[in-house]
N, C-alpha and C positions, 0 to 999 in steps of 0.2 A: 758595117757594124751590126753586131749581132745582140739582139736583149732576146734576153731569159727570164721567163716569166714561170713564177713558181705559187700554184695554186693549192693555198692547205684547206681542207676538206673539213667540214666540222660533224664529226662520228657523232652518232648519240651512241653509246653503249647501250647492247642489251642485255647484260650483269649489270644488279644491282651493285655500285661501290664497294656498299656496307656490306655486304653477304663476300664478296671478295676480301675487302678485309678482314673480317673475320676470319677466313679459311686462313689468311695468312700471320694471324695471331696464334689460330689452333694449330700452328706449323712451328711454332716458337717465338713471333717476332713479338717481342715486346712492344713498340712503336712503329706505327707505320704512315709517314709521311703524306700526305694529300698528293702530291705528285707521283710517289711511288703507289699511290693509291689507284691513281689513273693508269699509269704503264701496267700496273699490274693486271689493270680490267683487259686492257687491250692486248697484253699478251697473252691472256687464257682464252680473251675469245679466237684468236687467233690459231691458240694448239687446238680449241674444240673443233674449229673448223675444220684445220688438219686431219684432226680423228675422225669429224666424221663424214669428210671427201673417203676416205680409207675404209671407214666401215658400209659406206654403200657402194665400193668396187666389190667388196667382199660379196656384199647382199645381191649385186646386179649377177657376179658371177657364180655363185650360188641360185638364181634364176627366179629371185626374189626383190620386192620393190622394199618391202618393210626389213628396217635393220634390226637383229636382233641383239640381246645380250653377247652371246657369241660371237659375232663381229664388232664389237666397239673391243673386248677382250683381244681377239686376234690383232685388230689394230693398233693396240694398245703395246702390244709387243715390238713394234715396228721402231717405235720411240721409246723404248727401255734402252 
């Protein structure tokens, strides 16, 4: 017999909620749920990460430690 043990992680975000919600007010939404509140935090930290795993390939290949404007831009195009 096999158990399955499944460990959930407790995130602290580092976006603030409120500053998330907002942006997604300033985007149209009229109401925005507290649970959607929280997915929402985790999945922008999530693309920011994305973007900038991608702007410091740019910056390493470019033969640079510091990411510039120009590579979060070029990244940025990758996810359009």
């Amino acid at each position: 017999m096999s158990i399955s043990i499944i460990v959930l992680e407790s995130i602290m975000a580092d976006l603030p909620i409120a500053a998330v919600t907002r942006v997604a007010k300033n985007a149209g939404a009229e109401r925005v749920g507290a649970d959607a509140s929280e997915i929402l935090v985790q999945k922008t930290e999530e693309f920011l990460g994305e973007l900038v795993r991608e702007a410091v390939k740019l910056a390493n290949h470019a033969g640079r430690k510091t990411i510039k404007e120009e590579d979060i831009e070029m990244a940025a195009e990758k996810f359009a």
